[in-house]
N, C-alpha and C positions, 0 to 999 in steps of 0.2 A: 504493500500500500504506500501510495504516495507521501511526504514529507507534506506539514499542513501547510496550507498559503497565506493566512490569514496571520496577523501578526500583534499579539495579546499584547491590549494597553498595560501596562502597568500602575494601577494608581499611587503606590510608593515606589519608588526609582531603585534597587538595591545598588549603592555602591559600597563594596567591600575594602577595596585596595586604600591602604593606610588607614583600615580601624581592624579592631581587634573581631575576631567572629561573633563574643559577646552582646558586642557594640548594634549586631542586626538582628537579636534574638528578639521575639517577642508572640509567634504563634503557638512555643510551648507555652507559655503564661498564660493563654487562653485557653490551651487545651489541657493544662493540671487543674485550672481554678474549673472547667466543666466536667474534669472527669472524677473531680476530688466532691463530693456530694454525699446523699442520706446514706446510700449503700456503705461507704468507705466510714462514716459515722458509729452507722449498727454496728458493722462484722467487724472493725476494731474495737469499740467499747466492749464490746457482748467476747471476744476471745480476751480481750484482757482482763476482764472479770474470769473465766473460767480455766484460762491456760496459763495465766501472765505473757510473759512477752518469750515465753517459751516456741510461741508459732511467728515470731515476727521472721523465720526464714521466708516460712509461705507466703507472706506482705512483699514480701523482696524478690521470691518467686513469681507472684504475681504480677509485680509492677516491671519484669525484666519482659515476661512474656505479650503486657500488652504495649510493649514499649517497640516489641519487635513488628508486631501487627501493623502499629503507629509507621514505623520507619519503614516497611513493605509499603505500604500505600503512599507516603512522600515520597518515597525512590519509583514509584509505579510513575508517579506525577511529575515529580521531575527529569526522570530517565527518557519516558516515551511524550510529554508536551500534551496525555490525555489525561482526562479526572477517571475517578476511579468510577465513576457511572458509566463513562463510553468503554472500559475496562470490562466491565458485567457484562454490556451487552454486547462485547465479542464475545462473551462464553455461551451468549443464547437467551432466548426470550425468556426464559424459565425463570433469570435472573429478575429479570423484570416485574414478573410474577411474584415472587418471592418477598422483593424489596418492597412493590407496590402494600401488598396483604399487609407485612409487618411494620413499616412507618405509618401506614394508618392509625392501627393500633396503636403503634408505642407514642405517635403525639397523644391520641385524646389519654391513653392512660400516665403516660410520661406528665404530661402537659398536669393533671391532677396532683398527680405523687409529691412532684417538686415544688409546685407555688403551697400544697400542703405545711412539706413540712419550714419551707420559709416563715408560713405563718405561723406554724406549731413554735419555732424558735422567739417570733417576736412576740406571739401571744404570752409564753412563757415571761418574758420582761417586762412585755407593757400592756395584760389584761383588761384593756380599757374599750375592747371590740371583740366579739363573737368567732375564732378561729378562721371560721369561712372566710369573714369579712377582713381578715390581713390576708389570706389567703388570696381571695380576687384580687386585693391591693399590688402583690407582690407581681401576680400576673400581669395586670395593666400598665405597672413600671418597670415591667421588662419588654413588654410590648413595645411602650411607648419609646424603651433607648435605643430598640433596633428599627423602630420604625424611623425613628427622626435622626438617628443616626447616622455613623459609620462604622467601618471596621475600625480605627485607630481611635473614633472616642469609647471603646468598649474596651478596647488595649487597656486604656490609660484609666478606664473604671475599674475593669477588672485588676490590674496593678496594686493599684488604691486597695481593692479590696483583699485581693488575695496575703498582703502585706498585715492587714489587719487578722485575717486566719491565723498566719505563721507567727505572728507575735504574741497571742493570745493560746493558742492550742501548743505549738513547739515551745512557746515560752511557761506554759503550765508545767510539761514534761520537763524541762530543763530546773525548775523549780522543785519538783520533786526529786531531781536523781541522789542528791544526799541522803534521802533517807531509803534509798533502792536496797540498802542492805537487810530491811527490815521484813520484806519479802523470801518466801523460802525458797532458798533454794533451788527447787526444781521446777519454779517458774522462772526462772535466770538463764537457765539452760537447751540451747534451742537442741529440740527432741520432738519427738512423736507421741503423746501422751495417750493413755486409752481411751478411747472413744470420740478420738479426735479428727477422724478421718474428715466427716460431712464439716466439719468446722474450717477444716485444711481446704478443702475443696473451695468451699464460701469464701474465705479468703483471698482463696486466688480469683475467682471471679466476680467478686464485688469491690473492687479496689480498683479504681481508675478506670470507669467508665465505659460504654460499649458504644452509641453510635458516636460518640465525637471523635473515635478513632479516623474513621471516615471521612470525616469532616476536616479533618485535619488536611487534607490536602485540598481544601479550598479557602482553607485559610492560609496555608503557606502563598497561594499563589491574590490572595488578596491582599498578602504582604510583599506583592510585588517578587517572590521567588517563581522564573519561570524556568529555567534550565536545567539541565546538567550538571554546571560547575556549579549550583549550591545542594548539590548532594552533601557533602562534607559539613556546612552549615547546618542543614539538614536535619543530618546525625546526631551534630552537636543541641541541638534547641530541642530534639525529642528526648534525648540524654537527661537534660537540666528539669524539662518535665517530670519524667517521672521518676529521678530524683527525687525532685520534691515531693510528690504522693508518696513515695515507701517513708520519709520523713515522716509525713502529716499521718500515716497510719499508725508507724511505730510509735510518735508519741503519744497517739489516745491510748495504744494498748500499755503505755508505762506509765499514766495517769489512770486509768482503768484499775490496772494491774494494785496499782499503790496503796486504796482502799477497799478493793470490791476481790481481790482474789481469795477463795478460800470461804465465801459467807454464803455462796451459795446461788446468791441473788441473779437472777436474768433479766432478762430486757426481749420485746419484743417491737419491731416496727420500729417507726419515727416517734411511740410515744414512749418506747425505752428511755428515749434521749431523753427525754423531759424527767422521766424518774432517774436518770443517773445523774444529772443536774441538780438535783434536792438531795439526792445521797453525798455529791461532790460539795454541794453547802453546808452541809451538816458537819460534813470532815475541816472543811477549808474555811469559812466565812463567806458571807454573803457576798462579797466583794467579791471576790477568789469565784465563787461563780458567778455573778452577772459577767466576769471577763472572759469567761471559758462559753457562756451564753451569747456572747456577741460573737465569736470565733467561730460558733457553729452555724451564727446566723450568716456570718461572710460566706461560711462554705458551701451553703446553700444556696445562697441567693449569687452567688457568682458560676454556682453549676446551671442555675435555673437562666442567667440572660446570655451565656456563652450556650447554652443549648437553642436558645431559641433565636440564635445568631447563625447554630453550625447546621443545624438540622435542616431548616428550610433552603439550603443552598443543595441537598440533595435533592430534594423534591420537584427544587425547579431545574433541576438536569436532568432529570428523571424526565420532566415533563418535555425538555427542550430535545432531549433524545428521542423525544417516541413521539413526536411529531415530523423527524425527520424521515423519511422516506430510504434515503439514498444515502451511501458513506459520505460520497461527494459533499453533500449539500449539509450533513451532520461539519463535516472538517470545515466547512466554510461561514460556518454560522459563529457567531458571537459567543462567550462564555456567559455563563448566568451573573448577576450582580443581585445587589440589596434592593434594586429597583423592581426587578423581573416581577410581573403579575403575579407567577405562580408562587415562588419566593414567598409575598407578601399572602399571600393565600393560606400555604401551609403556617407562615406564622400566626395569622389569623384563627387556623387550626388550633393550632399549641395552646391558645389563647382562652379563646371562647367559650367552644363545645364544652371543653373538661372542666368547665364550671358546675355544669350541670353535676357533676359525679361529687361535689363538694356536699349535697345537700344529703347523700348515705350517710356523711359523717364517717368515714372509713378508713382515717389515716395508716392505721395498718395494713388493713387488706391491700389499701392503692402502691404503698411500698413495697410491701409484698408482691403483687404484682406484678410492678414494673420491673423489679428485679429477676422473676419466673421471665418475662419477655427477652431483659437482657442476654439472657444465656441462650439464646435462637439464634442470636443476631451475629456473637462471634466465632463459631465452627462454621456455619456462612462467611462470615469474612476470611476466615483463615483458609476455606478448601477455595474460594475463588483467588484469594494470593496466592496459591500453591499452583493452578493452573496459571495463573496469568506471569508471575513471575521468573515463568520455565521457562516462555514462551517469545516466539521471535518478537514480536511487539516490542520487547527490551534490550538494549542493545547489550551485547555479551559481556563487557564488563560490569553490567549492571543486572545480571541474572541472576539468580539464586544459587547459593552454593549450598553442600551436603548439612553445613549446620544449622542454616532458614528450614531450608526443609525439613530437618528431624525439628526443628523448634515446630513451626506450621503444625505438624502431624499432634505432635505434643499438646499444642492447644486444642486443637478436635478432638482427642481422646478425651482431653482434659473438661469439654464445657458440652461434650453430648454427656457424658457420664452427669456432668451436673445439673445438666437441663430436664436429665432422666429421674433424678434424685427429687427436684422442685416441682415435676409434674407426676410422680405417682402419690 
């Protein structure tokens, strides 16, 4: 197939030569503060009450595996100059099918889960409104910063926020490690404890995210990355990502760990959070948790406007694909933007509809769900990386070698086992 014709605006310019690689990071920032959310909240508080930080391999395990997903789809995008939707659909319509069925889903249930539990966070502080009602709030203010926005005022919010996360949640944990001695033992020690399996699992697949993997390669190229030579960048800015998430995991579960190991106590859903927060008060002072409260509400609320920045940029490729007829006419068409009808539509999605699911009252169940959804999404993503990455589409120094692919396979085994676990 022909080399494309058409020649991608860049709305940021990348110029690398005489700055540091650092100096142009900025899509992993958005794609930890979207993948670091309610999930990475539960299954590190919930294992650091039961295991201590005896499972933070599996945190690390976790965040290495979807780190590789992440860097398969930026090197898909930057290798071959296509998004990972015209990707899919060289593998076949089925993909299509596939994608279509389960973004349906995962906005209107996604769209619930997450403005939920933002509201669950500030209702917790500021009970002065009915859960629902911060709930819609959170959704309309995130509506409203992608609708009026751009990509680099979401950069520079998310920044903001995510700053506030890590100060408040890693700064909690670094406050406790003095008294880390005071824990036994064989929560200290990373091991395999009994009856740990389904926890080790959850672990690994709740910890950083599932569709903003995808997303990530339209956000490198909204940050003006179109080529080849920021492979290496690339690498480095998905590195620094989820960095940060096994960080933000491991300290809940050493703040977890500090008071809750050994009593027995569990948590479920997003309203765990909220009772491990009155348990964390009780230990610490009221202070010491309103600032662990607003850390969780950053995490939150920066997964909830970084999803509804990255997800409708699938939707409207999806849509921009399957109105093309012809390769030709697909390679010569425009890339999608913030502007695009469809774009604005699925965010409209995210938005709206999932309102209505606020009036069950179900914050469990909708996090719970959305998480059963999660785990569909990425043995899908990994078996079309395993074909597309093999495949001439990529040019030969950018094709997968022996260690992508036992990784790829690894995640399949790893999130159909899990998906099979959450749906029997």
């Amino acid at each position: 197939m022909e080399e494309r014709k058409y020649v991608e605006e860049s709305p940021v310019p990348v110029k690398t030569k005489g700055k540091s690689k650092l100096s142009v990071i900025g899509p992993g920032i958005v794609l930890a503060a979207t993948g670091i959310g309610a999930g990475d909240m539960i299954t590190s508080t919930v294992a650091g009450a039961q295991f201590g930080i005896s499972l933070a391999w599996a945190a690390i395990i976790g965040v290495f595996l979807k780190f590789c997903l992440t860097e398969g789809v930026g090197r898909f995008t930057l290798a071959t100059g296509k998004t990972i939707m015209e990707g899919w659909r060289s593998l076949g319509r089925w993909t299509m099918g596939y994608f279509f069925v389960y973004v349906t889903l995962f906005g209107l249930i996604y769209g619930a889960a997450i403005a939920t539990t933002c509201g669950l966070m500030m209702y917790i502080m500021f009970p002065i409104m009915p859960l629902w009602a911060w709930a819609m709030l959170h959704s309309v203010a995130g509506f409203a910063l992608i609708w009026f926005g751009r990509y680099k005022t979401l950069e520079r919010v998310i920044t903001v926020l995510i700053g506030i996360m890590f100060t408040t949640v890693v700064g909690s944990a670094i406050m406790l490690l003095p008294s880390i001695g005071d824990i036994p033992r064989e929560a200290l020690i990373f091991s395999i404890p009994d009856g740990s399996i389904f926890r080790i699992l959850g672990i690994m697949g709740g910890i950083g995210g599932t569709m903003a993997l995808a997303a990530y390669g339209y956000w490198i190229r909204a940050n003006g990355w179109k080529d080849k030579s920021m492979v290496p960048t690339m690498r480095l800015d998905a590195s620094v990502a989820f960095i940060m998430t096994g960080i933000f995991a491991v300290s809940l579960m050493i703040v977890s760990a500090q008071f809750l190991y050994g009593s027995g106590v569990n948590f479920v859903g997003a309203e765990g959070v909220s009772n491990f927060l009155d348990l964390y008060g009780e230990n610490f002072g009221t202070t010491a948790r309103m600032v662990l409260n607003i850390g969780f509400w950053a995490a939150a609320f920066t997964s909830l406007v970084g999803s509804w920045n990255g997800i409708p940029y699938l939707f409207a490729d999806f849509v921009r694909i399957m109105k093309k007829k012809k390769e030709e006419k697909l390679a010569a068409s425009k890339p999608v933007t913030e502007k695009d009808p469809a774009y604005r539509a699925f965010l409209a999605w995210l938005t709206f509809p999932s309102m209505l699911l606020f009036i069950f009252n179900q914050p469990v169940g909708l996090v719970l769900l959305y998480a059963a959804l999660g785990s569909l999404f990425l043995p899908f993503l990994a078996l079309t990386l395993l074909f597309l990455l093999n495949s001439k589409q990529v040019g030969l120094e950018f094709r997968n070698r022996l260690g992508h692919n036992a990784v790829l396979v690894f995640v399949i085994v790893v999130f159909v086992t899990l998906g099979v676990i959450k749906f029997i």
